[in-house]
C-alpha positions in Angstrom: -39.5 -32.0 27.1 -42.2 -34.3 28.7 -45.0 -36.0 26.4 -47.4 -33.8 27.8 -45.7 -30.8 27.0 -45.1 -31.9 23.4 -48.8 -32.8 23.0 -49.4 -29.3 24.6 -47.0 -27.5 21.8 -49.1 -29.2 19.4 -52.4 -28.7 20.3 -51.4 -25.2 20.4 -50.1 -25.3 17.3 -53.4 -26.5 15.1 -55.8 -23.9 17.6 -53.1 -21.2 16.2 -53.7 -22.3 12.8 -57.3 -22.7 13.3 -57.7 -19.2 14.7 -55.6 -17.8 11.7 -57.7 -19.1 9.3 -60.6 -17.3 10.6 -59.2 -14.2 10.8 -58.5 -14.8 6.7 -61.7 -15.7 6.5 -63.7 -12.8 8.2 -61.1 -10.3 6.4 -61.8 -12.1 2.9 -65.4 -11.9 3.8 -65.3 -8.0 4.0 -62.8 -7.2 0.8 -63.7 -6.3 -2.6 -62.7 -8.6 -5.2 -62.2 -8.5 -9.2 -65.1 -5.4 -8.9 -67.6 -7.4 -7.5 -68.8 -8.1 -3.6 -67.5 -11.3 -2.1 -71.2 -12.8 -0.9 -70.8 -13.3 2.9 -72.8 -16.1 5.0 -71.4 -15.5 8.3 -71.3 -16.6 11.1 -68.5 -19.4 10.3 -69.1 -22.7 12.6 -66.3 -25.1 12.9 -65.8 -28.1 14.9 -64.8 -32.0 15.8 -65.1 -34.6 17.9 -62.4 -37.1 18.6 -63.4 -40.9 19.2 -61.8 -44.3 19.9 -63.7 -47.0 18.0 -63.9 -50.4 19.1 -60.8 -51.3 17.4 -58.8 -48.8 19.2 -58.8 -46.8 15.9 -59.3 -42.9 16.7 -62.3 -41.5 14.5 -62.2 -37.7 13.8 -65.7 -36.1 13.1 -66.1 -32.5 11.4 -69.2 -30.5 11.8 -70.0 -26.9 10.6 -70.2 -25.2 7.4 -66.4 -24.7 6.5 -64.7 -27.8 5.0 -61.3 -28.5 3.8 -60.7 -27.0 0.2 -57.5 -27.1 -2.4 -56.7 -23.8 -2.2 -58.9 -22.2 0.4 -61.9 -23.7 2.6 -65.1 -23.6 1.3 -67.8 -22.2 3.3 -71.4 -23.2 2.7 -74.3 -21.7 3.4 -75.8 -24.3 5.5 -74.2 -25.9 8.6 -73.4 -29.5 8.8 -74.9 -30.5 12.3 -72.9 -32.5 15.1 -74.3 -35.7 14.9 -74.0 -39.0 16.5 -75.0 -42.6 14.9 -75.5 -45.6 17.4 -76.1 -48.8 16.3 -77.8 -50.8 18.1 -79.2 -54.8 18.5 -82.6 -53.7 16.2 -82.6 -50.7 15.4 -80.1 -47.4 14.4 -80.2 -44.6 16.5 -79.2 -40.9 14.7 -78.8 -37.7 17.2 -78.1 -34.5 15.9 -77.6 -31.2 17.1 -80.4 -28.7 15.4 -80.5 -25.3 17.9 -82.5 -22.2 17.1 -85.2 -24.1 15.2 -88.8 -25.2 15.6 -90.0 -28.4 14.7 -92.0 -27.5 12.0 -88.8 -26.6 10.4 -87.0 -29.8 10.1 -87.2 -32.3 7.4 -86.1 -35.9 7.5 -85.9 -38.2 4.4 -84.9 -41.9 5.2 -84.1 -44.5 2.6 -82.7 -48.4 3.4 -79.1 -46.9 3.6 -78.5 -42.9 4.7 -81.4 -40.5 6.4 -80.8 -36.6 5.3 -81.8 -34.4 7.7 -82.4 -30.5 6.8 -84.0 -27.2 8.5 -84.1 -24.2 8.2 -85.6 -20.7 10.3 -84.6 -16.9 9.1 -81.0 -16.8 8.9 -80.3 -20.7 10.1 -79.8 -23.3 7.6 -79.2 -27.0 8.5 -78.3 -30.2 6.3 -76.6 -33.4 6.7 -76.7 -36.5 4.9 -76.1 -39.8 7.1 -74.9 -42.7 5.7 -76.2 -45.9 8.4 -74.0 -48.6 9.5 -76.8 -51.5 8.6 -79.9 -51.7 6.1 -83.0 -50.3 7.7 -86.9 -49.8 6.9 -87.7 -46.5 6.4 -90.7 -46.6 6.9 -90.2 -47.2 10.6 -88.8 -44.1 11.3 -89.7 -42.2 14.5 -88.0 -38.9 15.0 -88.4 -36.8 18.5 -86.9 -32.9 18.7 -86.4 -31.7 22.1 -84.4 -29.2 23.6 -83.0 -28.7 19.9 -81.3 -32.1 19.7 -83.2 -34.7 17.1 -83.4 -37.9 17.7 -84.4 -40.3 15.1 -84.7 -44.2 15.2 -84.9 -46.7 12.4 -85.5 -50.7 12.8 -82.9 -52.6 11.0 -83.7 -54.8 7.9 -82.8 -57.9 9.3 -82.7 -58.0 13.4 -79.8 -60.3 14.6 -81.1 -63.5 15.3 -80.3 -64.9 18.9 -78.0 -67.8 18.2 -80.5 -71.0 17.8 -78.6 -73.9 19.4 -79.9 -77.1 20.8 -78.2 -79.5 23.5 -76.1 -82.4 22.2 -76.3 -85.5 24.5 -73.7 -87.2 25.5 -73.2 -90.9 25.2 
């Protein structure tokens, strides 16, 4: 068996496991249990993103509102957006994907070390908290929704100074 075809078996292996769990989920989601009615939040959003850091270290991001549990996942009512931290020379740079709201509906909260982001419209409910890679000043926060992607950017406490050096003459 080539390398691909192993890979192949084992992606298709965790998407068959994935797709089994919903169908526990959406059948737990419509039994009666102990005499009382299982509260429902539906619809169920699940998904990652796969990176290779500058280390060559792969970095596996969830998003959604099911996470890992002991026995069973737990499903929350609001849904972790997709997000994306960039840091950059002077300033940290948050996207995150907010669709089906207005801007009037988000709220964003920024302190020196982790920005959480919420929204919310009818039946859509959004939250994340982001922990940043560097110190920043809050209150320098500019956030911009378009096309429902937020982007917010933060300066950095202390900017990177540009190495200070001086000639040394040779005698």
């Amino acid at each position: 068996m080539s390398e691909f075809e192993e890979w192949w078996r084992r992606t298709k292996r965790l998407f068959d496991e994935i797709d089994k769990l919903f169908d526990e989920l959406i059948r737990e989601s419509f039994e009666m249990g102990g005499g009382r009615r299982r509260r429902t939040f539906g619809p169920y959003y699940y998904g990652f993103s796969v990176t290779i850091g500058p280390d060559g270290v792969p970095r596996i991001r969830e998003w959604g509102n099911i996470k890992p549990g002991v026995i069973r996942p737990r499903i929350s009512e609001a849904i972790e957006p997709f997000t994306d931290v960039v840091e950059e020379e002077d300033v940290v740079k948050i996207v995150a994907d907010l669709p089906g709201v207005e801007k009037e509906d988000i709220d964003v909260e920024a302190t020196e070390t982790e920005v959480r982001i919420s929204a919310e419209r009818g039946d859509r409910k959004y939250f994340k908290a982001v922990k940043l890679p560097a110190r920043v000043r809050p209150e320098t926060a500019k956030a911009q929704y378009k096309n429902g992607v937020l982007t917010i950017v933060i300066e950095k406490a202390e900017k990177r100074k540009k190495p200070s050096g001086f000639r040394v003459k040779v005698e």
